[in-house]
Every structure is written in C-alpha cells, then in structure tokens.
DSSP file (Angstrom, degrees, kcal/mol; ACC not computed):
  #  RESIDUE AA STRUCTURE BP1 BP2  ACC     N-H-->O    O-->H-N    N-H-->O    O-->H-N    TCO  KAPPA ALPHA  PHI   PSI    X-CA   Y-CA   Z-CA
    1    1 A X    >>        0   0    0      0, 0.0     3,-3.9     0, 0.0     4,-1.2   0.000 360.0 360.0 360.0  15.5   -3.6   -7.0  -42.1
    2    2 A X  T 34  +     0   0    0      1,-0.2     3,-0.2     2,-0.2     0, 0.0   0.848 360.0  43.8 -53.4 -36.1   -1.1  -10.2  -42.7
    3    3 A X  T 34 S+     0   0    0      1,-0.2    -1,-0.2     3,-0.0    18,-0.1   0.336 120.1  45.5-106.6  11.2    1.4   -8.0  -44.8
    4    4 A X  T <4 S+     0   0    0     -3,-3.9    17,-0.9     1,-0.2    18,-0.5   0.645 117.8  25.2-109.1  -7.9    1.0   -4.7  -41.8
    5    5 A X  E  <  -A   20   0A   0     -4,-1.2     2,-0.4    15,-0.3    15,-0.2  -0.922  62.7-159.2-170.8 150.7    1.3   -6.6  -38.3
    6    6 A X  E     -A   19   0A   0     13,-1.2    13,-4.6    -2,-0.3     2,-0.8  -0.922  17.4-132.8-159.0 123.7    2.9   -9.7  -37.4
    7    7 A X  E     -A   18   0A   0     -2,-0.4     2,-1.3    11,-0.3    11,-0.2  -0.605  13.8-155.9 -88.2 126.2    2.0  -11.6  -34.3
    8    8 A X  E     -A   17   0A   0      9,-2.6     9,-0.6    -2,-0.8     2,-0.2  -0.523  15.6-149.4 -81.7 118.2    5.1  -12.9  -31.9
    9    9 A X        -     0   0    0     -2,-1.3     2,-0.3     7,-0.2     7,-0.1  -0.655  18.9-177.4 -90.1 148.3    3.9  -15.5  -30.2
   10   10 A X        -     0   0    0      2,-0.2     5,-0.4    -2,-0.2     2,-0.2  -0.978  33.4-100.7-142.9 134.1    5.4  -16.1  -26.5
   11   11 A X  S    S+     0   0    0     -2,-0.3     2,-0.2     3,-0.1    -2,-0.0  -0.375  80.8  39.8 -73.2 164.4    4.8  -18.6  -24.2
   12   12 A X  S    S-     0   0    0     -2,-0.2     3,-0.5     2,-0.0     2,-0.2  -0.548  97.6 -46.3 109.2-178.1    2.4  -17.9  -21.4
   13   13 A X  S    S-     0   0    0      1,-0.2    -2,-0.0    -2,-0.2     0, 0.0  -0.646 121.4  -8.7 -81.5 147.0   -0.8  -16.1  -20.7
   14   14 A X  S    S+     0   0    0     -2,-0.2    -1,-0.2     1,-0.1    -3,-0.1   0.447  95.6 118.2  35.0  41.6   -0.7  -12.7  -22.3
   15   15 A X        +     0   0    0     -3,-0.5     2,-0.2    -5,-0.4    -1,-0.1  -0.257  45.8  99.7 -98.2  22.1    2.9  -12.6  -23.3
   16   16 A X        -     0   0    0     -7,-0.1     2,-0.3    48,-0.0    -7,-0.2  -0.534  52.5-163.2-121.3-163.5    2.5  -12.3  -27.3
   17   17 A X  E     -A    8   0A   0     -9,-0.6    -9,-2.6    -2,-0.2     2,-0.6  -0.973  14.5-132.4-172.2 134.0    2.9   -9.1  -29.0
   18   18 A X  E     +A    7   0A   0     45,-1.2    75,-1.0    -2,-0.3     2,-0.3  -0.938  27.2 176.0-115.3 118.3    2.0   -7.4  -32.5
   19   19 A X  E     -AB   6  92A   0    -13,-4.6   -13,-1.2    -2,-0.6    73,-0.3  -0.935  27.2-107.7-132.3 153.8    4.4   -5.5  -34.1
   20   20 A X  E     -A    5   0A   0     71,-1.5    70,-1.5    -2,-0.3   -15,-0.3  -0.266  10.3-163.5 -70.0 139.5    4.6   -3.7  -37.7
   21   21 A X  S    S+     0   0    0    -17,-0.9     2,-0.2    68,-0.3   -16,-0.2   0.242  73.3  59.4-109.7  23.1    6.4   -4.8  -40.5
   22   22 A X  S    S-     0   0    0    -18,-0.5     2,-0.3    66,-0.1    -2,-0.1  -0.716  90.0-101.9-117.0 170.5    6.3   -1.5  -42.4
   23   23 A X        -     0   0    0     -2,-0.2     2,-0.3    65,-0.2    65,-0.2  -0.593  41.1-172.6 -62.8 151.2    7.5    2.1  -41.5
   24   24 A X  B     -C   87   0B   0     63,-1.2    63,-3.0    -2,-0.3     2,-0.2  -0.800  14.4-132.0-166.3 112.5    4.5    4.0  -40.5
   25   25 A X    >   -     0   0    0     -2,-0.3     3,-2.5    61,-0.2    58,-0.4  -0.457  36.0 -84.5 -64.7 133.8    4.7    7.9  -39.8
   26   26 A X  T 3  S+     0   0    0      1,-0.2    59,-0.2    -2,-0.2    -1,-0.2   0.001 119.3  28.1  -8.7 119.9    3.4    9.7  -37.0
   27   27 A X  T 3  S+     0   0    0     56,-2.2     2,-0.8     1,-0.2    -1,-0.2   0.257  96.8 135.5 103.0 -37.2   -0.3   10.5  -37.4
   28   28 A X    <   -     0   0    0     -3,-2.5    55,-1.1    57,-0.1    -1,-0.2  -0.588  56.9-121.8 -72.4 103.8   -0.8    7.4  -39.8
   29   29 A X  E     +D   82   0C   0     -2,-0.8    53,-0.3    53,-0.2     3,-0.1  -0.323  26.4 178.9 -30.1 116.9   -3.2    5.1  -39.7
   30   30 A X  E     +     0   0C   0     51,-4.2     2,-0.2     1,-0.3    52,-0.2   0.919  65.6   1.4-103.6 -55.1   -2.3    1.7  -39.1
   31   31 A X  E     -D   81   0C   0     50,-1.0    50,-2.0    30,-0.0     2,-0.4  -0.831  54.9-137.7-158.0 129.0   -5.8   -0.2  -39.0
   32   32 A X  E     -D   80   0C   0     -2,-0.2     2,-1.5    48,-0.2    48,-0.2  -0.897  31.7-122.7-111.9 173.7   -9.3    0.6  -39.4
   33   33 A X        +     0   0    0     46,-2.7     2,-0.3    -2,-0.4     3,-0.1  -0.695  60.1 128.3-103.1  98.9  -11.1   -1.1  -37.0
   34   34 A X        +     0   0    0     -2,-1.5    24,-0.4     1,-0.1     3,-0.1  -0.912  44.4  58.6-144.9-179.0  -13.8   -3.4  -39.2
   35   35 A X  S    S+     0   0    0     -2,-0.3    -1,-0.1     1,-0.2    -2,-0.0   0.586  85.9 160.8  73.3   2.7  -15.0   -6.5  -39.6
   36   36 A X        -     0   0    0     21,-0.1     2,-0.6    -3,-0.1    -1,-0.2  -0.117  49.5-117.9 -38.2 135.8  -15.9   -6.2  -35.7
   37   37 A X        -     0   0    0     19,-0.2    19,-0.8    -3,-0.1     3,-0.4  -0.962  37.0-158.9 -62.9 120.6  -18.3   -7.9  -33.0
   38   38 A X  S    S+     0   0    0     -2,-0.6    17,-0.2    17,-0.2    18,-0.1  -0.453  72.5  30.9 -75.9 158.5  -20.4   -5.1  -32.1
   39   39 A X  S    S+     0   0    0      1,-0.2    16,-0.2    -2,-0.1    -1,-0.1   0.642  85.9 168.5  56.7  21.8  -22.1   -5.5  -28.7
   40   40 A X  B     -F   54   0D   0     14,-1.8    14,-0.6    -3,-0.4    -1,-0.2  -0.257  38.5-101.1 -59.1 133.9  -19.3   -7.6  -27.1
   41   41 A X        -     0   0    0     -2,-0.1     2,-0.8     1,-0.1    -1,-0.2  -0.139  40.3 -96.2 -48.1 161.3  -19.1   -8.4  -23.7
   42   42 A X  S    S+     0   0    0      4,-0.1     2,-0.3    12,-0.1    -1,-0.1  -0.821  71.8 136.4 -89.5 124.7  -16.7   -6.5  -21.5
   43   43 A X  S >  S-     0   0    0     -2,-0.8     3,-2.1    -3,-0.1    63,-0.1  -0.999  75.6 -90.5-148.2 153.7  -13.3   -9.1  -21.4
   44   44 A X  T 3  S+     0   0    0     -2,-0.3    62,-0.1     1,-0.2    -2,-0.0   0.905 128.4  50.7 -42.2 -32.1  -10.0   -8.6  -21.6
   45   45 A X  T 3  S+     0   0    0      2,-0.1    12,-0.5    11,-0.0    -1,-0.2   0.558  94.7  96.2 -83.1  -9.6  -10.2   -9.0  -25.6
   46   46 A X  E <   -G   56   0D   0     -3,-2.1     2,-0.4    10,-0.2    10,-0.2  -0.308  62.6-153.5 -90.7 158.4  -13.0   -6.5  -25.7
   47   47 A X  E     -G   55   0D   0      8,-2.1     8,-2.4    53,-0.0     2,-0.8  -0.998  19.3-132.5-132.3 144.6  -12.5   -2.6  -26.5
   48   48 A X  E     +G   54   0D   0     -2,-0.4     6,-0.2     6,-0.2    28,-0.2  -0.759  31.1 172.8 -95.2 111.2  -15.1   -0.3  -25.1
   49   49 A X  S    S+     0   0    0      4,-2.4    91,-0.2    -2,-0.8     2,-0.2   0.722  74.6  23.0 -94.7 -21.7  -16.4    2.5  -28.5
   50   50 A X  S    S-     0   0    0      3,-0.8    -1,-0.0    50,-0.1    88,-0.0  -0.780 101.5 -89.2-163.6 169.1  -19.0    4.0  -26.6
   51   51 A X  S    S+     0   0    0      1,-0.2     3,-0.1    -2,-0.2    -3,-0.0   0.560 126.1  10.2 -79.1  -2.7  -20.1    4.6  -22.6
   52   52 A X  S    S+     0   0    0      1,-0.1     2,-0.5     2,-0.0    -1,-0.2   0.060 111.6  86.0-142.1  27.4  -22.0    1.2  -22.6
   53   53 A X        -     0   0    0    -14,-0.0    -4,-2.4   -15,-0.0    -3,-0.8  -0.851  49.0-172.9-128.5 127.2  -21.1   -0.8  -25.9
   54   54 A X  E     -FG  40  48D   0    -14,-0.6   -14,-1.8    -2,-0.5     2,-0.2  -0.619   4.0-162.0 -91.0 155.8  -18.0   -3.0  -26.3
   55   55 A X  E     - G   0  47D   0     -8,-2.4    -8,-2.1    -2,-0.3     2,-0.5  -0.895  13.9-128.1-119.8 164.0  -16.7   -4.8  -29.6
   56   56 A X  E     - G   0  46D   0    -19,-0.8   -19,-0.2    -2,-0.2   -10,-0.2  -0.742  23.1-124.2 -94.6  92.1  -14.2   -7.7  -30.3
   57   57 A X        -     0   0    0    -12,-0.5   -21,-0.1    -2,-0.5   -22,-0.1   0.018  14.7-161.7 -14.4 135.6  -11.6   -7.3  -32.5
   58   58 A X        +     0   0    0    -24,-0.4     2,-0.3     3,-0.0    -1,-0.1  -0.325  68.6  60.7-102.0  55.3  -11.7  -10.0  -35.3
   59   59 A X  S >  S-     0   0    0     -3,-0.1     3,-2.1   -58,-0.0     4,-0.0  -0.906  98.8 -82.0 177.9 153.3   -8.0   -9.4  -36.2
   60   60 A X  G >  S+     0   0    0     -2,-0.3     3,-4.6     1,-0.3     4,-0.1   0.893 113.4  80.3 -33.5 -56.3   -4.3   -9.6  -35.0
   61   61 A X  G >   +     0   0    0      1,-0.4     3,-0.9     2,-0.2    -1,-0.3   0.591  64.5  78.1 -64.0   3.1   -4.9   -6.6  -33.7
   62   62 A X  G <  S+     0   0    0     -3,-2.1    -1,-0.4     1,-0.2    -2,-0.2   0.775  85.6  71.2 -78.9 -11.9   -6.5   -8.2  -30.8
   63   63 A X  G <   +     0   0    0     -3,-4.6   -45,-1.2   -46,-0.1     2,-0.5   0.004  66.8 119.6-107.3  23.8   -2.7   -8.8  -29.8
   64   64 A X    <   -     0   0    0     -3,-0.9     2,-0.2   -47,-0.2    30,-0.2  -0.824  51.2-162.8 -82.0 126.2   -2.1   -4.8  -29.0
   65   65 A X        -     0   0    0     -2,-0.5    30,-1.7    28,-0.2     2,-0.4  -0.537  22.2 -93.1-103.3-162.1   -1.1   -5.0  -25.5
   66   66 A X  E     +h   95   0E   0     28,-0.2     2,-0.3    -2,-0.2    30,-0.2  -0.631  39.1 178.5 -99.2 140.1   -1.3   -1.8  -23.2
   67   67 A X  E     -h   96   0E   0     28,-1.6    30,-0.7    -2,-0.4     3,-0.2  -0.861  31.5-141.5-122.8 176.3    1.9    0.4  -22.7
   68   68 A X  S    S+     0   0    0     -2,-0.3    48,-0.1    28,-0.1    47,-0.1  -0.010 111.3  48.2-111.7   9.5    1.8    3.6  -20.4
   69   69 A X  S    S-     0   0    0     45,-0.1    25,-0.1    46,-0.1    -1,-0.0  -0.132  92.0-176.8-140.6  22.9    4.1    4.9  -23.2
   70   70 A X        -     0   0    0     -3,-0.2    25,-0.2     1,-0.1    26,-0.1   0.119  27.5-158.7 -72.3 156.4    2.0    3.8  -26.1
   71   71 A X  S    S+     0   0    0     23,-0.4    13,-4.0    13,-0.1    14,-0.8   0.600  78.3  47.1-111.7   2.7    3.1    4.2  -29.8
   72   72 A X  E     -E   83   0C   0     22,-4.0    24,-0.4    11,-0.2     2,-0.3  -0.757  67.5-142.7-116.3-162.8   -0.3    4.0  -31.1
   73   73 A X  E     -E   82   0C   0      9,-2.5     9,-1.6    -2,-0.2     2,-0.5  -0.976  13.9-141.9-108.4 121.0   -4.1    5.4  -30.5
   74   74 A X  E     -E   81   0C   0     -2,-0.3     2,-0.7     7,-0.2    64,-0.2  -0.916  20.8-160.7 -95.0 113.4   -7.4    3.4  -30.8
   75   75 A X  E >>> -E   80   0C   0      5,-1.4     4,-1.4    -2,-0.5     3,-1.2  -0.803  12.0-178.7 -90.4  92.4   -9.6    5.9  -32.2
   76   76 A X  T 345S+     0   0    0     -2,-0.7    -1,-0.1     1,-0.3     5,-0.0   0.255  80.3  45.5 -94.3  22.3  -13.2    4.9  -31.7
   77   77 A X  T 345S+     0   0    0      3,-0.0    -1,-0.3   -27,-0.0   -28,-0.0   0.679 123.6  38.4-120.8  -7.1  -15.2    7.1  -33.1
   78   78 A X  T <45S-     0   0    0     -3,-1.2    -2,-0.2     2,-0.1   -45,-0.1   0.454 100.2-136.2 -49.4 -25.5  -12.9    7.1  -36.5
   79   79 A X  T  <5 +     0   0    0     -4,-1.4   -46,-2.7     1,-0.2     2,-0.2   0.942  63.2 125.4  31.3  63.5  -12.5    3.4  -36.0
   80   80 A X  E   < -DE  32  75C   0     -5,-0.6    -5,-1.4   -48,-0.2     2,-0.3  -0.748  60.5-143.6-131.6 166.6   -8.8    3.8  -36.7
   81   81 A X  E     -DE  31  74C   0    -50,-2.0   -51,-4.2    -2,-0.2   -50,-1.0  -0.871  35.3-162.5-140.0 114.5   -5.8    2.7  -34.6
   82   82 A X  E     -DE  29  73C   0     -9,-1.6    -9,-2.5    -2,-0.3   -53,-0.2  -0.654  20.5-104.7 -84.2 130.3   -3.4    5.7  -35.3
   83   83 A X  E     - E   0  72C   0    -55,-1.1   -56,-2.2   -58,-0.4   -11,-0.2  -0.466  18.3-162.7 -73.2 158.2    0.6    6.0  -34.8
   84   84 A X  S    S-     0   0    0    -13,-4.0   -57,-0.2     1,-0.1    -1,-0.2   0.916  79.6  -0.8 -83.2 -62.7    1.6    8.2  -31.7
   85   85 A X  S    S-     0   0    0    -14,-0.8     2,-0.3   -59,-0.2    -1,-0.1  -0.360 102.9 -58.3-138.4-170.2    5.1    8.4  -33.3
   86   86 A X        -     0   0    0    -61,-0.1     2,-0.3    -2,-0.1   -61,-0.2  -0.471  57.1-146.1 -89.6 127.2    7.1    7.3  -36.3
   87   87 A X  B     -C   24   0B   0    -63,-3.0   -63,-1.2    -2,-0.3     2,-0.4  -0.812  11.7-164.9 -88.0 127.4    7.3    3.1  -36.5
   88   88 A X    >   -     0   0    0     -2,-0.3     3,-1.7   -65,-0.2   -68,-0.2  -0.928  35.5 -93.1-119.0-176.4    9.8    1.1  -37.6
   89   89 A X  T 3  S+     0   0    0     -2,-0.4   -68,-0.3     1,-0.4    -1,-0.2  -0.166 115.0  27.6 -73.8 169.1    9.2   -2.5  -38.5
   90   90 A X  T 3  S+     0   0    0    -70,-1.5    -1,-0.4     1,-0.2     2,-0.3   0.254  92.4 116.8  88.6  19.0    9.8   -4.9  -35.9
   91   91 A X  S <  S-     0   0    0     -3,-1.7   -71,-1.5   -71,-0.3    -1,-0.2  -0.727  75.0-102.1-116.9 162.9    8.9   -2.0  -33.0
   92   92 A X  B     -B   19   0A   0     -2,-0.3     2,-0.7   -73,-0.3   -73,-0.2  -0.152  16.1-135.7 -83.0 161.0    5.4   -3.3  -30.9
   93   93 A X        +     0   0    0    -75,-1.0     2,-0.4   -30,-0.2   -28,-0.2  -0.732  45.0 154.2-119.1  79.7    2.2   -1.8  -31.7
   94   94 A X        -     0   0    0     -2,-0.7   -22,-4.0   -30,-0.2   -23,-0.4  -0.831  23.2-156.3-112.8 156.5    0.6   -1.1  -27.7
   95   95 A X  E     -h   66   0E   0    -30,-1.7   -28,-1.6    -2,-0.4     2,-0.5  -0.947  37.4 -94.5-116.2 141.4   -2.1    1.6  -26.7
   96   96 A X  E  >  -h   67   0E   0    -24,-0.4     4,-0.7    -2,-0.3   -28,-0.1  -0.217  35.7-159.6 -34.3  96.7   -3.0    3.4  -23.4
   97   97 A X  H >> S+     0   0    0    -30,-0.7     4,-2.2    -2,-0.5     3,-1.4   0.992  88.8  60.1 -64.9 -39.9   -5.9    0.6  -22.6
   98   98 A X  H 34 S+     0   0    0      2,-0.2    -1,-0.2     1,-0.2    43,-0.1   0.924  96.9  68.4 -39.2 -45.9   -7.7    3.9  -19.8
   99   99 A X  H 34 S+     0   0    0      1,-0.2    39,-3.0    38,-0.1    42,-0.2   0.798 116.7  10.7 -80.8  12.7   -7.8    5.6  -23.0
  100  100 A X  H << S+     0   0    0     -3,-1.4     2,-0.7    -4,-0.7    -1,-0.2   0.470 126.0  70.4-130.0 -18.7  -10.7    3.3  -24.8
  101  101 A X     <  +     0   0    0     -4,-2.2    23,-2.2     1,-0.2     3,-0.4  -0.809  49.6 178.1-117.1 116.9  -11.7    1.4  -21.3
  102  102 A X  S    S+     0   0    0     -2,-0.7    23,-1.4    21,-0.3     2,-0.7   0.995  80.5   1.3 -73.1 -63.2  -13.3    2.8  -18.4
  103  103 A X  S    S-     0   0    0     20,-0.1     2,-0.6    21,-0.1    -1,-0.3  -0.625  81.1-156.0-120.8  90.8  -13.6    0.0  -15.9
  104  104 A X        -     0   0    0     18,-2.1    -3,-0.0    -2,-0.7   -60,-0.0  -0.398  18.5-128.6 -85.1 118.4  -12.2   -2.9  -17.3
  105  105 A X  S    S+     0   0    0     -2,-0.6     2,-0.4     2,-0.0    -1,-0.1   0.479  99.0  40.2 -26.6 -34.5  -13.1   -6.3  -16.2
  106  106 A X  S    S-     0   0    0     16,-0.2     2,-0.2   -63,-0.1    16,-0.0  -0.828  73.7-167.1-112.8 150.0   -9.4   -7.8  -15.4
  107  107 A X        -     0   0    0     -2,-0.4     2,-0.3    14,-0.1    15,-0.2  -0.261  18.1-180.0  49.3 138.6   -7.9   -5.0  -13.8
  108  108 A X  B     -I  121   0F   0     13,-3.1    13,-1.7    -2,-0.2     2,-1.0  -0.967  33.0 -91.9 178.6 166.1   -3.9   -6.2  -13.8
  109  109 A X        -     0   0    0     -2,-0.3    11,-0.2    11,-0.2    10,-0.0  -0.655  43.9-120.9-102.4 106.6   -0.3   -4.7  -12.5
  110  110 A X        +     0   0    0     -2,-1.0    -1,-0.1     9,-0.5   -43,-0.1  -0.130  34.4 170.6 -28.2 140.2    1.7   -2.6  -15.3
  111  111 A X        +     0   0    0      9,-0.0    -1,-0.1     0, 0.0    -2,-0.1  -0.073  38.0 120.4-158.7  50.0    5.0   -4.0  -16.1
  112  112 A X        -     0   0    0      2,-0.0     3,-0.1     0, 0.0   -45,-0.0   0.830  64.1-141.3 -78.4 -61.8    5.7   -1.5  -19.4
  113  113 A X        +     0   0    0      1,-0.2   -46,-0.0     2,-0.0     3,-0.0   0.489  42.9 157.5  91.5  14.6    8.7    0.0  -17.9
  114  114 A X        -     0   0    0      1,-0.2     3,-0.2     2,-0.1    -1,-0.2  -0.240  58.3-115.3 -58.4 174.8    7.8    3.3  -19.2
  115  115 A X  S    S+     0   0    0      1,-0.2    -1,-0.2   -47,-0.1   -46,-0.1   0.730 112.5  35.2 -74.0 -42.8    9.4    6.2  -17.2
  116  116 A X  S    S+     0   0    0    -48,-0.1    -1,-0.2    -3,-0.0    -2,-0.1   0.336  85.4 171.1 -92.2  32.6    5.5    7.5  -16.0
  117  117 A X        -     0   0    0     -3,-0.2   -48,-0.0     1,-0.2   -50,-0.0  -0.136  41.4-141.2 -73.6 146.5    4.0    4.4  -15.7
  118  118 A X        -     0   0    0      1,-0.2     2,-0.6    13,-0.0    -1,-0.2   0.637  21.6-150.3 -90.1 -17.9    1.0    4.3  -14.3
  119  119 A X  S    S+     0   0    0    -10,-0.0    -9,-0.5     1,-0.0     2,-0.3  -0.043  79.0  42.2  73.8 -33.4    1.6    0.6  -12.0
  120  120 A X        -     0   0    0     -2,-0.6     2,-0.4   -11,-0.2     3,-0.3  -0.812  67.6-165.1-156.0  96.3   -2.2   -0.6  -12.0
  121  121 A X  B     +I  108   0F   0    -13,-1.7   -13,-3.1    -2,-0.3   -14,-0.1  -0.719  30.2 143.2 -87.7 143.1   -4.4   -0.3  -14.9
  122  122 A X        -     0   0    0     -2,-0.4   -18,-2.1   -15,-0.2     2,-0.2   0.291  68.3 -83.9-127.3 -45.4   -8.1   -0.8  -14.1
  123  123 A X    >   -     0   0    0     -3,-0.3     3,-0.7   -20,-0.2     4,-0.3  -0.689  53.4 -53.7 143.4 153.6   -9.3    1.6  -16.4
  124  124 A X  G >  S+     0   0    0    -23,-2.2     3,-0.8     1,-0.2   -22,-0.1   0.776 123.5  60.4 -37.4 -31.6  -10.1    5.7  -17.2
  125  125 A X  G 3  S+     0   0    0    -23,-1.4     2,-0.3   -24,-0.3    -1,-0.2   0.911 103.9  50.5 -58.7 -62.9  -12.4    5.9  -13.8
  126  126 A X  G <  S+     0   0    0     -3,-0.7     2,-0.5   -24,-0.3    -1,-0.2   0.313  94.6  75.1 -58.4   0.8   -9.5    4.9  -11.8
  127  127 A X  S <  S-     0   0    0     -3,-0.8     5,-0.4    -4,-0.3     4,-0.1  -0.935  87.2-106.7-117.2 121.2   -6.6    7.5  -13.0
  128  128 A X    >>  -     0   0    0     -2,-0.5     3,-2.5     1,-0.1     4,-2.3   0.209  35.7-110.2 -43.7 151.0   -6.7   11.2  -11.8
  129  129 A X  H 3> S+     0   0    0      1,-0.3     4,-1.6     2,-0.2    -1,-0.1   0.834 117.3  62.0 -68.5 -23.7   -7.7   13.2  -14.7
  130  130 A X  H 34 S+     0   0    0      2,-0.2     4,-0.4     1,-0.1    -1,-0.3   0.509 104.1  49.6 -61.6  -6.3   -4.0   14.8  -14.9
  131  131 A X  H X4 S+     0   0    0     -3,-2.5     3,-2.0     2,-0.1    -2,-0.2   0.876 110.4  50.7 -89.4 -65.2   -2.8   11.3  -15.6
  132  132 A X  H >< S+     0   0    0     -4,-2.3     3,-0.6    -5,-0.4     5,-0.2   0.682  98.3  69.1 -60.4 -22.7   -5.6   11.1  -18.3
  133  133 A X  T 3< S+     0   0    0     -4,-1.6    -1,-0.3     1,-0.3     2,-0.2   0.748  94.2  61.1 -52.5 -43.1   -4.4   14.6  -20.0
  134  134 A X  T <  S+     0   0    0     -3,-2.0    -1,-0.3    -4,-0.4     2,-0.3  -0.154  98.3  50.5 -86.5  46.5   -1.5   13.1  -21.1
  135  135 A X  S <  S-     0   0    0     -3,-0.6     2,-0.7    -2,-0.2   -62,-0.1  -0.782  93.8 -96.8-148.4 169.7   -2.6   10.4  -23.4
  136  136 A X        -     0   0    0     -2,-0.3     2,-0.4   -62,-0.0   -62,-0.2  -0.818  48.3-163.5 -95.1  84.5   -4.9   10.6  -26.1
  137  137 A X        -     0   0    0     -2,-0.7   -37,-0.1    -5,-0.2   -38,-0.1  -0.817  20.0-112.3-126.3 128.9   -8.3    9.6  -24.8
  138  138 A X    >>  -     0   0    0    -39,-3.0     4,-1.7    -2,-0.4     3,-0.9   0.052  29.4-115.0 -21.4 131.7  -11.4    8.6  -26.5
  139  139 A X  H 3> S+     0   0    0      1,-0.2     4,-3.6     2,-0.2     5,-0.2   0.826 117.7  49.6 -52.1 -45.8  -14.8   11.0  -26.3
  140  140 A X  H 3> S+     0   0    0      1,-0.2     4,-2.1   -91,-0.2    -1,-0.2   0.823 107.8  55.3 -71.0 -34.1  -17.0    8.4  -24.4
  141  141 A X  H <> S+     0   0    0     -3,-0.9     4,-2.8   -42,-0.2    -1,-0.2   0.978 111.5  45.5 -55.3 -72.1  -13.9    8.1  -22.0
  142  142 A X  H  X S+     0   0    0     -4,-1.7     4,-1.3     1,-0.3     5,-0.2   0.924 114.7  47.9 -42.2 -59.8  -14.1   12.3  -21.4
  143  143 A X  H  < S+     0   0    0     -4,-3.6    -1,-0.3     1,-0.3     4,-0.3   0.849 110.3  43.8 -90.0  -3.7  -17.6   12.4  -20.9
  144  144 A X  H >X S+     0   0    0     -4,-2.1     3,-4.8    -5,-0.2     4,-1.3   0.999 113.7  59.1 -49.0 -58.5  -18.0    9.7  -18.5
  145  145 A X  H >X S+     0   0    0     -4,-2.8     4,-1.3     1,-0.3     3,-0.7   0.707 104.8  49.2 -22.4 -63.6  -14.8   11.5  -16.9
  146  146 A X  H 3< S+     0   0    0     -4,-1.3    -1,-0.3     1,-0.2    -2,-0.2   0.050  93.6  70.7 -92.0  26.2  -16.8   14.6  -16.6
  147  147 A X  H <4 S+     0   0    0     -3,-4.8    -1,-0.2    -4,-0.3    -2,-0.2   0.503 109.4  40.0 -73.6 -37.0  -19.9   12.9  -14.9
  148  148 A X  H << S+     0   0    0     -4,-1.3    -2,-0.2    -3,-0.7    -3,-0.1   0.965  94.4  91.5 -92.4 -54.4  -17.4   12.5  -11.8
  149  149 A X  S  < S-     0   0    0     -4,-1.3     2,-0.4    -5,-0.2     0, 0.0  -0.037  81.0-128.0 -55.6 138.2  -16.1   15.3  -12.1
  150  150 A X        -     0   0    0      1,-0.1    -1,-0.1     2,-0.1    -2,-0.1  -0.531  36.3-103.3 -64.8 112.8  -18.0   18.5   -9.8
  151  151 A X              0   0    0     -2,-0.4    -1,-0.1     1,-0.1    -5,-0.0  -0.128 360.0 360.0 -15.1 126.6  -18.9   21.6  -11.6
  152  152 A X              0   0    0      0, 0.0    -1,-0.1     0, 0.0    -2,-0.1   0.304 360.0 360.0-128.6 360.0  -17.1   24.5  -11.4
C-alpha cells in the first residue's frame, strides 16, 4: 500500500499516524485487509473479525488509530477498510476501534477531540447500544451486543 498510505512517525508510544496520499470518495475502499495473521492474540495491534478470532495486520495499516469521529470503517466480513467520507491526501486514516473490538485488552482514555467523544474506549461491551448505533459496527460486534441485551 506504499503509493495509498504514508506512515508519520511521532515520537512516543502510540503517537504515529497513517494518512492517505490519494483522494478517496466516500464509500471507497481503501485497503483490503490480506496478507493477515489469522488467529492473533488479542493486543493492541490485533483486530477482532469474528466473536473469538483476532488477526494482525501485516501492513501500515496497523498505524490506524481510533477516532470517535472516524473517517474510515474496518469491514470484517468484506475484509475492506472503507471511507466514511471523502479523503483528501494528507487527512488521517482512524476507525471506531468498539466497532471491530469487543473487549479490548489495553483499554485507554480518548483524546480524539471529536465533538461526541466517547472518553474511554474499552471496547463494544462497554458503550450503551445508542452510542454503538451511530458508528458503523461489525456483525460479530451486533451479535455479541444482542447476547446482553434482554428480549423483548
């Protein structure tokens, strides 16, 4: 993906950032997600496809961090990562992290600056299901979701 994504490197822990160096429309596929670990541990690098299997990224694309405002989608039963909106080159490439991870392994304090932002990502269990409605969230995500929820 060397001529789609460019990582900025920043010092410190988990300060660097991947951002496009094309236009990319709304709807567009940025990435398919191949070339994978299958059967990854749950870590911070890990993305949860299913209600018990993680992968690793082998790619740049491990350097999406999370926004509460995010301007793509990890789609893991497409194994795509899809724009939310219209891209232009230099602008960051982040995802909802709730909306591929249910209970994620570091847990860590939002600092996005979005206008909703959610202040403590853990992961999908931990955000009321009206929080989760506005995002785009994975199948394995739902139906765990609607394991907690009661039957009506």
């Amino acid at each position: 993906y060397t001529d789609k994504f460019r990582v900025i490197q920043k010092p410190g822990d988990f300060n660097s950032k991947l951002v496009t160096l094309l236009p990319i429309k709304k709807g567009e596929a940025l990435a398919t997600l191949e070339g994978v670990q299958h059967n990854a541990e749950k870590r911070w690098s890990s993305v949860q496809v299913s209600s018990t299997e993680h992968i690793e990224l082998a790619s740049e694309l491990v350097y999406m961090n999370h926004s509460c405002d995010p301007s793509v989608h990890v789609d893991t039963t497409e194994m795509k990562v899809v724009a939310e909106r219209d891209l232009q080159p230099g602008d960051e490439i982040s995802f909802f992290y709730p909306s591929t991870e249910w209970d994620m392994s570091q847990p860590f304090d939002c600092w996005c600056g979005a206008s909703q932002c959610n202040k403590r990502i853990a992961g999908a269990r931990h955000l009321p299901a009206e929080v989760l409605d506005r995002y785009f969230v994975n199948e394995h995500i739902r139906t765990l979701r609607s394991k907690l929820e009661p039957s009506v």
